[in-house]
MIFIDREN-811182 format. One record per residue (C-alpha): residue number from 1; residue in one letter; y, x, z. Coordinates in nm, 3 decimals. Example, Ala and Ser with C-alpha at 12.3 -4.5 7.8 and 13.67 -1.06 7.14 Angstrom:
+------+------+---------+---------+---------+
: resi : resn :      py :      px :      pz :
+------+------+---------+---------+---------+
:    1 :    A :  -0.450 :   1.230 :   0.780 :
:    2 :    S :  -0.106 :   1.367 :   0.714 :
+------+------+---------+---------+---------+
This chain:
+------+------+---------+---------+---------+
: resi : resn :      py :      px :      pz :
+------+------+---------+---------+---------+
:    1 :    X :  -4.078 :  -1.044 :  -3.489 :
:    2 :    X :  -3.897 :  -0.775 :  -3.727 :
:    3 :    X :  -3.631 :  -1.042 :  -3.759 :
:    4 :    X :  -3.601 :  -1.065 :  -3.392 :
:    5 :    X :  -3.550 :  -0.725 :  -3.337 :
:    6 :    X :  -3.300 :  -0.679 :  -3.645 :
:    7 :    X :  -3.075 :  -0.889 :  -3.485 :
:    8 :    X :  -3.073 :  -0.739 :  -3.153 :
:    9 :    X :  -2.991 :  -0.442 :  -3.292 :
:   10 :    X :  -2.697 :  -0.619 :  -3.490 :
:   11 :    X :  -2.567 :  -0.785 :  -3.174 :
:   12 :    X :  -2.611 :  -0.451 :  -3.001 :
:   13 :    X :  -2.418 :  -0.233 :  -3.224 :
:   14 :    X :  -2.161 :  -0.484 :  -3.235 :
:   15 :    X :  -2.129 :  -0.489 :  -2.898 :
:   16 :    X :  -2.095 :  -0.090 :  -2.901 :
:   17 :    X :  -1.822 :  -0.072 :  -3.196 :
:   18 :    X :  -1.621 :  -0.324 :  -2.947 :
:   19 :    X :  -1.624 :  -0.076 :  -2.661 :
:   20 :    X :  -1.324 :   0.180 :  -2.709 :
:   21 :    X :  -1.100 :   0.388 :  -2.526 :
:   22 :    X :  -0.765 :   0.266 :  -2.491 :
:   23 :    X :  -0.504 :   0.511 :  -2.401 :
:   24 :    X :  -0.114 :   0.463 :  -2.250 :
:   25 :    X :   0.144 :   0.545 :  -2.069 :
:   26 :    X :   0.292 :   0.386 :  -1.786 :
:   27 :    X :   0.681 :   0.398 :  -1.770 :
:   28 :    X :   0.982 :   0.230 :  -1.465 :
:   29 :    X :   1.156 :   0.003 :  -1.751 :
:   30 :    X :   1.482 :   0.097 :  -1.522 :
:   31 :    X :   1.472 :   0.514 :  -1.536 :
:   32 :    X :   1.255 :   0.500 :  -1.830 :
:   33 :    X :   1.043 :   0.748 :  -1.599 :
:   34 :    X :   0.682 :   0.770 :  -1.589 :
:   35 :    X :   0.463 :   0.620 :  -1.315 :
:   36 :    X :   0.212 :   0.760 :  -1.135 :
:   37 :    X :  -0.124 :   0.558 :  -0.924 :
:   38 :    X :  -0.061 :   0.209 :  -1.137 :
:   39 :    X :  -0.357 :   0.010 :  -1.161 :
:   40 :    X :  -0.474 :  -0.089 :  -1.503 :
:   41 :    X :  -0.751 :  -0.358 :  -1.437 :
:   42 :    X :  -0.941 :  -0.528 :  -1.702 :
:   43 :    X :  -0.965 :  -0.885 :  -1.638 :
:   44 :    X :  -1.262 :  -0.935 :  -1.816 :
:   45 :    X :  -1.448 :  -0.649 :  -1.735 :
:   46 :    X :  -1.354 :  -0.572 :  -1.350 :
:   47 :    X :  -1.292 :  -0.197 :  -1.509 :
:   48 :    X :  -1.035 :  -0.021 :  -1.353 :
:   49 :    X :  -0.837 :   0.320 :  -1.316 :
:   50 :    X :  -0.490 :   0.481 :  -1.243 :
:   51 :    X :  -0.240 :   0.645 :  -1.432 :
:   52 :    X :  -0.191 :   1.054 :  -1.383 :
:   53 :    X :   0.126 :   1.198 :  -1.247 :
:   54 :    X :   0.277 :   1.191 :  -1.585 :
:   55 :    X :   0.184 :   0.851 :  -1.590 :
:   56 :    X :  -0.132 :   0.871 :  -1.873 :
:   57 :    X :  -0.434 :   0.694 :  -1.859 :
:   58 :    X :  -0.775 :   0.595 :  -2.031 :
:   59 :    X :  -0.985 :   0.313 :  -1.990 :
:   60 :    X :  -1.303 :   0.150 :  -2.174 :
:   61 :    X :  -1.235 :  -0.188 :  -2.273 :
:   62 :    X :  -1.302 :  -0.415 :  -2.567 :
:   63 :    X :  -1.087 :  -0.567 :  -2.814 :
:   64 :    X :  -0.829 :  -0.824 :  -2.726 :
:   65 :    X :  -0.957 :  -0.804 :  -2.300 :
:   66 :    X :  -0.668 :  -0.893 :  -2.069 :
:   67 :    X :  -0.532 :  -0.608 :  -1.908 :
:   68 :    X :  -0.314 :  -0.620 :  -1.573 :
:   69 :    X :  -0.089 :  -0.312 :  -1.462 :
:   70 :    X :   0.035 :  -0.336 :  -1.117 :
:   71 :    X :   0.177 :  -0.101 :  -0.863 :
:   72 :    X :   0.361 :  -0.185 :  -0.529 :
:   73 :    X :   0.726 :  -0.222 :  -0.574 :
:   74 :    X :   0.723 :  -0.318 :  -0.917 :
:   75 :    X :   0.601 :  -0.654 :  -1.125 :
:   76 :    X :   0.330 :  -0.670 :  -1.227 :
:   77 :    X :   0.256 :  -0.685 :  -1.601 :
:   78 :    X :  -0.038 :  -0.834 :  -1.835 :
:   79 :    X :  -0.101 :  -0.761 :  -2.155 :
:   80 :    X :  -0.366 :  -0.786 :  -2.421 :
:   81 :    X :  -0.547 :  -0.463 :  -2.574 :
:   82 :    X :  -0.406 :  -0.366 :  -2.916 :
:   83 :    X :  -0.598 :  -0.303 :  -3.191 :
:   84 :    X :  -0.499 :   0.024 :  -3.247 :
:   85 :    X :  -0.615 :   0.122 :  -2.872 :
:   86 :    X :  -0.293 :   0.297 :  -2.778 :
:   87 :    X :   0.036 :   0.117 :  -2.594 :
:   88 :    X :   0.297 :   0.162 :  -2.404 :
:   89 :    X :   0.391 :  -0.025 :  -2.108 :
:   90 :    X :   0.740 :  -0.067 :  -1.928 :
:   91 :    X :   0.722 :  -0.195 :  -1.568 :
:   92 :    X :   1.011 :  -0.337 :  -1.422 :
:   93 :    X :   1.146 :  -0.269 :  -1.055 :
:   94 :    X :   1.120 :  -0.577 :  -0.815 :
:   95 :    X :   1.459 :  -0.736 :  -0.717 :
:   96 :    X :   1.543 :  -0.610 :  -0.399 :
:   97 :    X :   1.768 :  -0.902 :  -0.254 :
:   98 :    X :   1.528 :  -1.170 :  -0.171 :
:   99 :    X :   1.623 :  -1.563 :  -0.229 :
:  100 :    X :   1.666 :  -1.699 :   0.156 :
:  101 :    X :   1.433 :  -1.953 :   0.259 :
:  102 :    X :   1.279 :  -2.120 :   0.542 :
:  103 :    X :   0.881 :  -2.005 :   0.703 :
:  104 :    X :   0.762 :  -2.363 :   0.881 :
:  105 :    X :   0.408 :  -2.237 :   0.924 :
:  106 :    X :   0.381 :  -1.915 :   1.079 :
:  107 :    X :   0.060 :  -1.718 :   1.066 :
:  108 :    X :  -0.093 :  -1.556 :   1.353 :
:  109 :    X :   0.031 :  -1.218 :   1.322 :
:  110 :    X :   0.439 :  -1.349 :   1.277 :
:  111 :    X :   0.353 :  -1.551 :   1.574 :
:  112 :    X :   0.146 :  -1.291 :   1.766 :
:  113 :    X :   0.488 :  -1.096 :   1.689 :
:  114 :    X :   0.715 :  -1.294 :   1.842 :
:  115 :    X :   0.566 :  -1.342 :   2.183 :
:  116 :    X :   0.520 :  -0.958 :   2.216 :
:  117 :    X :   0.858 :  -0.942 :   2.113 :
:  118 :    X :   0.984 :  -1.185 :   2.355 :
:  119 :    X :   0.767 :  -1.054 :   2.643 :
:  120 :    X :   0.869 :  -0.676 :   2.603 :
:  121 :    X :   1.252 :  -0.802 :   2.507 :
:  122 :    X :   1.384 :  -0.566 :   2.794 :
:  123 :    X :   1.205 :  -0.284 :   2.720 :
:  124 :    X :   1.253 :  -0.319 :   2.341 :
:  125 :    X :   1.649 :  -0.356 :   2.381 :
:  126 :    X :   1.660 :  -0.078 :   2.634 :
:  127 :    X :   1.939 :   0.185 :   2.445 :
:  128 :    X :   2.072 :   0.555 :   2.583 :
:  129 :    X :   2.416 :   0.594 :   2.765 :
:  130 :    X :   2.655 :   0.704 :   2.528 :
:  131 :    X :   2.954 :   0.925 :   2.700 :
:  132 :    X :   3.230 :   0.780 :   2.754 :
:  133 :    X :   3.527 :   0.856 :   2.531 :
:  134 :    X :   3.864 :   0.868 :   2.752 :
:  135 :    X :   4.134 :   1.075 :   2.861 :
:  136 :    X :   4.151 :   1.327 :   3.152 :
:  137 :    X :   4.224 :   1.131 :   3.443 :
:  138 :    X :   3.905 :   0.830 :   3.302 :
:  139 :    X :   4.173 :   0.621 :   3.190 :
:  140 :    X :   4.202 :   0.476 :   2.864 :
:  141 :    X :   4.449 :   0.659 :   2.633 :
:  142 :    X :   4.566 :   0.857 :   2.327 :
:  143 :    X :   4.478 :   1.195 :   2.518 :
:  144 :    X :   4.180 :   1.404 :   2.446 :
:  145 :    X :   3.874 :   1.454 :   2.704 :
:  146 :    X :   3.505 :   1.325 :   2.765 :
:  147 :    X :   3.469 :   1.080 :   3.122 :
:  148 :    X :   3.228 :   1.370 :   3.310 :
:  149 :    X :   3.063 :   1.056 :   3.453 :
:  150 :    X :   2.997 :   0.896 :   3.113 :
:  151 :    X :   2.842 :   1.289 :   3.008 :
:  152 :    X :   2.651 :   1.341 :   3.304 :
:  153 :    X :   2.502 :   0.999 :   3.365 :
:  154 :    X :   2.394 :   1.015 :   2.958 :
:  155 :    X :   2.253 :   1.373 :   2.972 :
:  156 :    X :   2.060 :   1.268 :   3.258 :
:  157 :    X :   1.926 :   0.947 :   3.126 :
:  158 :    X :   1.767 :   1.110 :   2.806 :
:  159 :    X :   1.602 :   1.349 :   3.055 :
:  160 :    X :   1.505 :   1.134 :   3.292 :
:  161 :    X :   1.106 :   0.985 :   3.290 :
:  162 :    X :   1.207 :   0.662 :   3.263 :
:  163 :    X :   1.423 :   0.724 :   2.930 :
:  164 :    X :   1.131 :   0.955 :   2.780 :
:  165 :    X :   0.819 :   0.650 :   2.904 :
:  166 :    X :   1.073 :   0.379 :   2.716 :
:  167 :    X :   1.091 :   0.584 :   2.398 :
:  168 :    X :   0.723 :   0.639 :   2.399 :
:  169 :    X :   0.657 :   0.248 :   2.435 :
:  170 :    X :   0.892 :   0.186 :   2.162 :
:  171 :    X :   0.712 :   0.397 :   1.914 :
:  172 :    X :   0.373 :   0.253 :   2.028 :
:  173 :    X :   0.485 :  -0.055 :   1.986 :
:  174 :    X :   0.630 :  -0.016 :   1.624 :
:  175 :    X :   0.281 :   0.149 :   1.546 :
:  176 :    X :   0.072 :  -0.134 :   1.696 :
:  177 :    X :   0.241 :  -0.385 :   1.512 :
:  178 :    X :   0.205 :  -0.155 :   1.206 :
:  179 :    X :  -0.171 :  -0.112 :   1.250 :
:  180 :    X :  -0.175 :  -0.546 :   1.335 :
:  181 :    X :  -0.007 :  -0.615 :   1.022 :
:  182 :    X :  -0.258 :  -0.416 :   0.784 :
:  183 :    X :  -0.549 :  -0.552 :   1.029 :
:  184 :    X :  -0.429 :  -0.914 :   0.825 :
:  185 :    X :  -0.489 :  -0.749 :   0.496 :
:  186 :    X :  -0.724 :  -0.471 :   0.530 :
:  187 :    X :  -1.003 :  -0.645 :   0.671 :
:  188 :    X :  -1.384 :  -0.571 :   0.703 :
:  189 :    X :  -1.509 :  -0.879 :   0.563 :
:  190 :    X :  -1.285 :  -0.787 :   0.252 :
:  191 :    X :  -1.439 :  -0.461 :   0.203 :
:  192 :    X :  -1.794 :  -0.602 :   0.278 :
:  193 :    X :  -1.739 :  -0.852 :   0.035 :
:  194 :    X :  -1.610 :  -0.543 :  -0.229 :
:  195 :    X :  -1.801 :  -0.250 :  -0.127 :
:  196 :    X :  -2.151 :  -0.416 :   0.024 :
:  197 :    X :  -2.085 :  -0.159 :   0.378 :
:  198 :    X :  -2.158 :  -0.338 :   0.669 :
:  199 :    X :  -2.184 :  -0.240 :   1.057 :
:  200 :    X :  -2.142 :   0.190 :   1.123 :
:  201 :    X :  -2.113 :   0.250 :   0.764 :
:  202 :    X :  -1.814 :  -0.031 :   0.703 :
:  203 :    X :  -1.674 :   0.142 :   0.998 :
:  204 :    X :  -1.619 :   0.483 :   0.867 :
:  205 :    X :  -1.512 :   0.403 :   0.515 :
:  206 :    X :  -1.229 :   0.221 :   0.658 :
:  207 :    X :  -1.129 :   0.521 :   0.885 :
:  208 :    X :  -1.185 :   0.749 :   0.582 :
:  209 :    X :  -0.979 :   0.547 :   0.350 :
:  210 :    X :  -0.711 :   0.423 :   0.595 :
:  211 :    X :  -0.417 :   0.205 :   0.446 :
:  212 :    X :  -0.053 :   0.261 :   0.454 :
:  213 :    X :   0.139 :   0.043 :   0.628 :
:  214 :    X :   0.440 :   0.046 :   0.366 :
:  215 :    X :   0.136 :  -0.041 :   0.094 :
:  216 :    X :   0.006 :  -0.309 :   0.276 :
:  217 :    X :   0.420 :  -0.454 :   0.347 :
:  218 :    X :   0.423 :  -0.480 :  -0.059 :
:  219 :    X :   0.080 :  -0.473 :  -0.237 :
:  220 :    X :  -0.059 :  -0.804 :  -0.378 :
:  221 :    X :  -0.409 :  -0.899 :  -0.316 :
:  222 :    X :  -0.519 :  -0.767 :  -0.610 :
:  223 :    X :  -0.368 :  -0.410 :  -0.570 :
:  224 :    X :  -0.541 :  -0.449 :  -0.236 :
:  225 :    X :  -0.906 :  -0.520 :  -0.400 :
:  226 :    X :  -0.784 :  -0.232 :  -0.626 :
:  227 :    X :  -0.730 :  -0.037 :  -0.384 :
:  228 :    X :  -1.023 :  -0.052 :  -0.184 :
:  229 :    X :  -1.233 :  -0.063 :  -0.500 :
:  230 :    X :  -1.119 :   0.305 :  -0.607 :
:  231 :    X :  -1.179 :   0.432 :  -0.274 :
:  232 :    X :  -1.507 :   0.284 :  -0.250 :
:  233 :    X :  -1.555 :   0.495 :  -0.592 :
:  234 :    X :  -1.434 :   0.785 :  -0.446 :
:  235 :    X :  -1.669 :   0.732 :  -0.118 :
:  236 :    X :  -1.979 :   0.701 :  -0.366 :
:  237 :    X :  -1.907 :   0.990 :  -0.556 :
:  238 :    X :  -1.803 :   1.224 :  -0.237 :
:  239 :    X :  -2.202 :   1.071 :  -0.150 :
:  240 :    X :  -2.341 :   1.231 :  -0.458 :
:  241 :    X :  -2.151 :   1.570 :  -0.452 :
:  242 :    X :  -2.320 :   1.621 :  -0.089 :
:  243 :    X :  -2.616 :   1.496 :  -0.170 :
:  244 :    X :  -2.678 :   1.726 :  -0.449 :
:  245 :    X :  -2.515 :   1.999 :  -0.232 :
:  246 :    X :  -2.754 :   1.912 :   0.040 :
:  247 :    X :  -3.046 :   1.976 :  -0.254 :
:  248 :    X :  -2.943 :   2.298 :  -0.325 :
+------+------+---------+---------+---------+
């Protein structure tokens, strides 16, 4: 039994000496700059946290783990953690030209897209009257004057109803297919499946914690777990603070 116990306590403390806090800094490999809200994710663990504003951060992990750094708009990077429990990471910018290719299965939303796009064509190519550049007389010359017509029929189409209800449908429309696109990535089942919400509760974390548009445009699935994971640490703590205010 004494043996038993003895090497419990062996594999125990062993276990302990392995756990350490590495500490790094997160720099653009371009500007040499540092970078703030990277992910640094522990493979092995599922430990996670974000550098500061002057790019720092700490995280517990144990020797040799697999570390990933990510953050949209750049590649991201994996590396193992060093003995000596400090590094340095340089991220590199993603290319901005893309290679041209070819999409032969569309998915939902690009198709969903495309017939809103073709059934609100009219509405969606609908553009001001410019005035008319010309001379004096309406002809066209090398003397100096504005067409009154051209003015007057411009002025009065940006003040006009119909000119104010198009621009409003344009910008609802650019903002519902905003809010459709991160509907195909920020979806409840996903944060059911990472947070364990379901039904009212689900609900309002994902209205607390709503999600960029430009984010969801560049963010891998895993920044999206990420993501959602350090919100839903956020929430949980937010839950204690008023608890224990609530206590008081």
């Amino acid at each position: 039994m004494r043996t038993v116990l003895l090497s419990c306590l062996l594999v125990f403390s062993c276990l302990c000496v392995r756990a350490q806090t590495l500490k790094g800094i997160i720099l653009s490999a371009d500007s040499l700059k540092p970078l703030s809200s990277v992910v640094v994710y522990d493979l092995y663990t599922s430990q996670s946290t974000l550098t500061d504003e002057q790019g720092y951060f700490a995280l517990a992990v144990n020797a040799n783990d697999m570390l990933s750094f990510s953050l949209p708009g750049y590649r991201t990077f994996q590396e193992t953690a060093p003995a000596s429990m400090e590094i340095k990471v340089h991220l590199a910018p993603m290319d901005i030209m893309l290679k041209e290719y070819v999409v032969h299965n569309y998915t939902p939303f690009q198709r969903d897209s495309a017939e809103m796009a073709s059934l609100y064509e009219k509405e969606l190519n609908t553009k001001r009257i410019k005035p008319k550049m010309g001379t004096p007389d309406g002809s066209n010359g090398a003397g100096v004057g504005v067409a009154m017509d051209g003015l007057i029929s411009g002025l009065a189409q940006k003040a006009s109803k119909a000119y104010k209800q198009n621009k409003k449908f344009k910008e609802n429309f650019k903002r519902d297919m905003e809010q459709k696109f991160i509907d195909t990535r920020y979806t409840p089942e996903l944060v059911t499946k990472l947070t364990g919400y379901t039904g009212d509760t689900m609900i309002l974390f994902m209205n607390t914690y709503p999600m960029d548009y430009s984010f969801a445009r560049v963010a891998s699935d895993l920044e999206i777990k990420m993501w959602i994971r350090n919100n839903y640490k956020e929430h949980m703590q937010r839950q204690t603070v008023d608890a224990g205010e609530e206590k008081k």
